[in-house]
TORGUDREN-970768 format. One record per atom (N, C-alpha, C, O): y, z, x negated. Coordinates in steps of 0.1 Angstrom, whole numbers, plus 5000, padded with zeros to 4 digits. Atoms other than C-alpha are relative to their C-alpha. Example, Ala and Ser with C-alpha at 12.3 -4.5 7.8 and 13.67 -1.06 7.14 Angstrom:
2
498850004991495550784877501250004991501250074981498950005009498950714863501150085008502250095003
END
This chain:
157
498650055000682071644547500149884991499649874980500250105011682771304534501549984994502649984999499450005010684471264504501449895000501649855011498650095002687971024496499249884994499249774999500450155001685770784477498649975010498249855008500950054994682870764501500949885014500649785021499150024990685770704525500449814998500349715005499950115008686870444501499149855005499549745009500650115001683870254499499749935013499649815015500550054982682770244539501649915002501549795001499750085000685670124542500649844995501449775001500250115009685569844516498949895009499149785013501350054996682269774530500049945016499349845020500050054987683569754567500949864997500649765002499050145002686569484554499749904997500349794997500950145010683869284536499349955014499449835017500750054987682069234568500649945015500249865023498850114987684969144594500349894989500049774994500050105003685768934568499249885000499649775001501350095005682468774563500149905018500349785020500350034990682168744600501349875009501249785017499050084996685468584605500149864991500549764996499650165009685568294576499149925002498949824996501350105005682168184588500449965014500350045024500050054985683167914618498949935010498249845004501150024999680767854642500249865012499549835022499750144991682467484655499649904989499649914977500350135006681367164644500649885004501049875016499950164997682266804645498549915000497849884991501050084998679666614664500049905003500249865015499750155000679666254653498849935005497849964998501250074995677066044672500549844993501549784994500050125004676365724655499249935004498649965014500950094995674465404657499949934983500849884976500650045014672265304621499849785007499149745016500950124999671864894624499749904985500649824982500150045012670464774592500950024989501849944987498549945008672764944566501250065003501750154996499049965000675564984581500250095018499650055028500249974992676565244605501750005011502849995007499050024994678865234636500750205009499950275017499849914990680665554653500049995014500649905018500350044988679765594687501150115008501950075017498949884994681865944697500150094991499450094980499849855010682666244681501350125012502350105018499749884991683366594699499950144987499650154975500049855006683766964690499150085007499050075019501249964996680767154695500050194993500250234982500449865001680167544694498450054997497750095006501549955006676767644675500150124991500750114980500649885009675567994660499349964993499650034983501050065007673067814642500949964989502249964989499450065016673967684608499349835001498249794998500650174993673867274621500349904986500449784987499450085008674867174584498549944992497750034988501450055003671666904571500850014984501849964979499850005018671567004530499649954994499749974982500650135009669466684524500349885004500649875016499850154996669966344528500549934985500949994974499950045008670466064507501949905002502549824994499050024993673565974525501850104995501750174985499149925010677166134515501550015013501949925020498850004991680266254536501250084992500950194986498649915002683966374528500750055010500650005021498849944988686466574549500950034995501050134987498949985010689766504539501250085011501250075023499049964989693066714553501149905002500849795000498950014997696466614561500749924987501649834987499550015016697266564522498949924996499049914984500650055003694666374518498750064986497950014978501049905011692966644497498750005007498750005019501249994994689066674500499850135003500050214993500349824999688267044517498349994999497850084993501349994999684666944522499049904997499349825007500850035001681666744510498550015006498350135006501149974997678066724525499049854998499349744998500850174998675166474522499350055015499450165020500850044988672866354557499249914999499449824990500850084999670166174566500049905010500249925022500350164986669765824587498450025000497650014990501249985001666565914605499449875006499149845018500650164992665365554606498849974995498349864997501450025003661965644590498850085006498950205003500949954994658965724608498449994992497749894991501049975009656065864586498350055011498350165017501049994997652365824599499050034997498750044985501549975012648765894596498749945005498050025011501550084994645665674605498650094998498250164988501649895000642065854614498949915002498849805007501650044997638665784616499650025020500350085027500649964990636665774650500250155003501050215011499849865000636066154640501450084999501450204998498649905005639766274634500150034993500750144992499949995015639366244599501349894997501549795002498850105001642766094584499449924986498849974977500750115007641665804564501549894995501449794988499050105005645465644559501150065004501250175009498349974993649165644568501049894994500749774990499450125005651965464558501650095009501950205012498649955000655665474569500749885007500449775002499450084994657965274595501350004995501450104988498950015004661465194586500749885008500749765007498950054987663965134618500749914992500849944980499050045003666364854613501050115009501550205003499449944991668165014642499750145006498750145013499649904992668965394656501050105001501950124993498349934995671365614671499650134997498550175001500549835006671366014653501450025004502349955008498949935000673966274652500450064986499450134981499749915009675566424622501150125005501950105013499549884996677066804623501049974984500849914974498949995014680166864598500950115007501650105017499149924997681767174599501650025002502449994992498550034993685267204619500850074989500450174983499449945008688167234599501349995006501249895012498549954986692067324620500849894989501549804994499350085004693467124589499649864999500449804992500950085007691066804586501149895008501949915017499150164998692766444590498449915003498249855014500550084993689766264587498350014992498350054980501350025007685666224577499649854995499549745002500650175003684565914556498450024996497950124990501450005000680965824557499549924985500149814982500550145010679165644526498549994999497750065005501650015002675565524514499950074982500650114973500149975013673965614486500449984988500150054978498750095011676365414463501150055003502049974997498849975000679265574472501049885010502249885013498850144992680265234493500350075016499450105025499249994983682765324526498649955007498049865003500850044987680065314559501549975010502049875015499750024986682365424584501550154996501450234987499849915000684965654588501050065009501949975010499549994991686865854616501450155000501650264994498849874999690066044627500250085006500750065017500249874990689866404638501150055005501350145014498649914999693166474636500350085013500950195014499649954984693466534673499850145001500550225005500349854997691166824671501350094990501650204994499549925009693366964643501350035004501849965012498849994995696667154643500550064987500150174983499349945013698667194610500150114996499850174986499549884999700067444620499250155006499450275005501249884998697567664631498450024992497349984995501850005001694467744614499150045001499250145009501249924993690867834617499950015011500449915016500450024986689767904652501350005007501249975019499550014993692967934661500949875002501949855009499050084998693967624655498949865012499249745015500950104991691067454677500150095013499550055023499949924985691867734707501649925006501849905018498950044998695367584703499849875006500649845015500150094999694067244707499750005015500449955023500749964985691867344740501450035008501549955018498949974989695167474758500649925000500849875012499050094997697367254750500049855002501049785004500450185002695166884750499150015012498549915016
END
């Protein structure tokens, strides 16, 4: 027979895990860009549905996501993959060198996790200087939040 605090804890234990499962959203903002020597341009940006965890935790690169108030909810850095790292061989398939390409020009995607309140994403370089920056608002709904406020969006846009 189980007990009042075993009762207790399973249940603790179940509220911790609908929680867990509910605060972790699994929409993104997918900004397609265009790198041409420094500076980058937006090309589109969508709402995208991924299980995966699409958030890059390196880059030398820097993004904000501000809401409605102009408050920051979220930071991340990214990478511009405009370098192509090589490796020179011998006759035999012995590597004997390499070296490293560096695009003026190409087109990547960054992931940034969806937020129901966000207004807008600013992009910067490694200095902190403005790249680029775009307005989500559309996807967002003030008044709704979390997934329900991007289900709200889908029905009614």
């Amino acid at each position: 027979m189980i007990n009042i605090n075993n009762k207790i804890f399973l249940s603790a234990i179940i509220f911790l895990l609908i929680i867990s499962i509910i605060s972790a959203s699994p929409f993104y903002y997918k900004v397609s860009m265009d790198y041409d020597k420094g500076s980058i341009n937006i090309k589109d940006i969508s709402v995208i549905y991924s299980q995966e965890d699409l958030n890059d935790k390196n880059g030398n690169y820097n993004l904000d996501v501000f809401d409605t108030n102009q408050n920051k909810i979220d930071s991340q850095k990214f990478i511009i993959p405009n370098i192509i790292m090589y490796d020179t061989g011998d006759e035999n398939g012995n590597i004997i060198g390499g070296g490293e390409v560096v695009l003026d020009n190409v087109s990547f995607e960054v992931y940034v996790p969806y937020y129901a309140n966000a207004k807008e994403i600013i992009f910067y370089d490694n200095e902190t200087k403005e790249l680029a920056k775009t307005d989500v608002s559309i996807y967002s709904k003030v008044e709704n939040t979390g997934i329900n406020g991007f289900i709200w969006y889908l029905i009614w846009n």
